[in-house]
C-alpha positions in Angstrom: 0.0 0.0 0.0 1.6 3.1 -0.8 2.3 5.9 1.8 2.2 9.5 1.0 4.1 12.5 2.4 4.5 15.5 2.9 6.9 18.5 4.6 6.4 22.0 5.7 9.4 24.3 6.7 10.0 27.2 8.5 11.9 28.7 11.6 11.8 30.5 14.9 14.0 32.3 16.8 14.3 31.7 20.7 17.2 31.3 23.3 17.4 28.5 25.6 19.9 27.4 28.6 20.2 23.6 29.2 20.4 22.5 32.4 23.4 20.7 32.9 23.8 17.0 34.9 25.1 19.0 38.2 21.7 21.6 38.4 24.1 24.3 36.7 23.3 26.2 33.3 24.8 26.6 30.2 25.1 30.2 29.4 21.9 31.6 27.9 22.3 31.3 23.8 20.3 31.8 21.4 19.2 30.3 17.8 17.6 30.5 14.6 15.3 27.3 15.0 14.9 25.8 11.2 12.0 23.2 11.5 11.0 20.5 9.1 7.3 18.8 9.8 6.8 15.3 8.0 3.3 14.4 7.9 1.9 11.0 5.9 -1.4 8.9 4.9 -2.2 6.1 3.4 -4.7 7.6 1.6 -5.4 11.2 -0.4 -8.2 13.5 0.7 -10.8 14.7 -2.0 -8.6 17.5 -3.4 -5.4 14.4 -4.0 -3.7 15.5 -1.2 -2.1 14.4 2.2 -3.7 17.5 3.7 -3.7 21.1 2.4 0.0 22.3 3.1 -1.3 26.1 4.3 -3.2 24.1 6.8 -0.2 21.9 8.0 1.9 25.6 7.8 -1.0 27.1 10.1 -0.5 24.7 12.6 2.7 24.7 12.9 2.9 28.8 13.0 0.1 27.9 16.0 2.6 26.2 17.9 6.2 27.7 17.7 4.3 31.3 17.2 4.4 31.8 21.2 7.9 30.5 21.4 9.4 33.0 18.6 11.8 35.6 19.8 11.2 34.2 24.0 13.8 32.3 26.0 12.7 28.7 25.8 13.5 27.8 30.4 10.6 30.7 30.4 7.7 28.9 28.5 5.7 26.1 28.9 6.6 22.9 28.6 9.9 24.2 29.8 9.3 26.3 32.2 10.0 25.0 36.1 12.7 23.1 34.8 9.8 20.4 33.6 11.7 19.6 30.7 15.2 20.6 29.9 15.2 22.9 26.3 17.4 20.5 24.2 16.8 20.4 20.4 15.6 17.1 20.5 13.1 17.8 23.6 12.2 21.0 21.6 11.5 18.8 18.3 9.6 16.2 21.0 7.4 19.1 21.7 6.8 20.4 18.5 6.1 16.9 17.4 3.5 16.2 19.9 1.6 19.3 19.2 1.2 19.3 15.7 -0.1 15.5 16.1 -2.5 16.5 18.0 -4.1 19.2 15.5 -3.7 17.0 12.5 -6.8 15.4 10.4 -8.3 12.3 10.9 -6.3 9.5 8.9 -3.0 12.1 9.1 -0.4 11.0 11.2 3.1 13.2 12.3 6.0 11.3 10.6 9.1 13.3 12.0 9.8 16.4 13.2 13.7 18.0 12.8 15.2 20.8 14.3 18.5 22.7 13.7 20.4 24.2 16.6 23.4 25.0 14.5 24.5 24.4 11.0 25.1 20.7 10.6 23.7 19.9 13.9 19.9 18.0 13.3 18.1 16.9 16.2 15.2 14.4 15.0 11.7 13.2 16.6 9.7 10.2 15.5 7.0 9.6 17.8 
């Protein structure tokens, strides 16, 4: 059965600090965030499509909107050292809250996120 997919790109800019193994932090940095959403079905939708790429764009504008230009230890999920801001806990997040947004019969493939050039941190839920 053949599998159909596709990718939306964009980018956000946000600092972050991780938290390091002995409760310390790195010092505060920040990033130009490029992000690459894979989406896939099995099946097209009336119009031959996966799903309408402005609506995969919208929701993920929806989600790394209140993250752009804020320092990532500050914001929900982070925030309260909940969840340390790594680029792969950052594309974990991302991930999850696209999926949840996504048509019925869509499913998130992968989410990647660049820290730094040549340096790809991936999520497959």
């Amino acid at each position: 059965m053949p599998t159909y997919q596709i990718i939306t790109e964009t980018s956000f800019t946000a600092s972050h600090a991780l938290r390091l193994p002995d409760g310390s932090y790195e010092p505060t940095h920040s990033h130009d965030w490029p992000v690459a959403v894979t989406v896939q079905s099995d099946q097209l939708d009336a119009m031959a499509c996966v799903m309408d790429f402005h609506a995969l764009e919208k929701i993920v504008d929806a989600v790394l909107d209140p993250w752009h230009g804020k320092h990532l230890n500050d914001l929900p999920p982070f925030a309260n050292e909940a969840i340390n801001p790594s680029a792969e806990r950052v594309a974990e997040q991302i991930a999850l809250a696209v999926a949840k947004q996504l048509p019925r019969g869509v499913a998130l493939v992968e989410t990647c996120i660049g820290e730094a050039e040549g340096c790809t941190a991936v999520y497959q839920p």
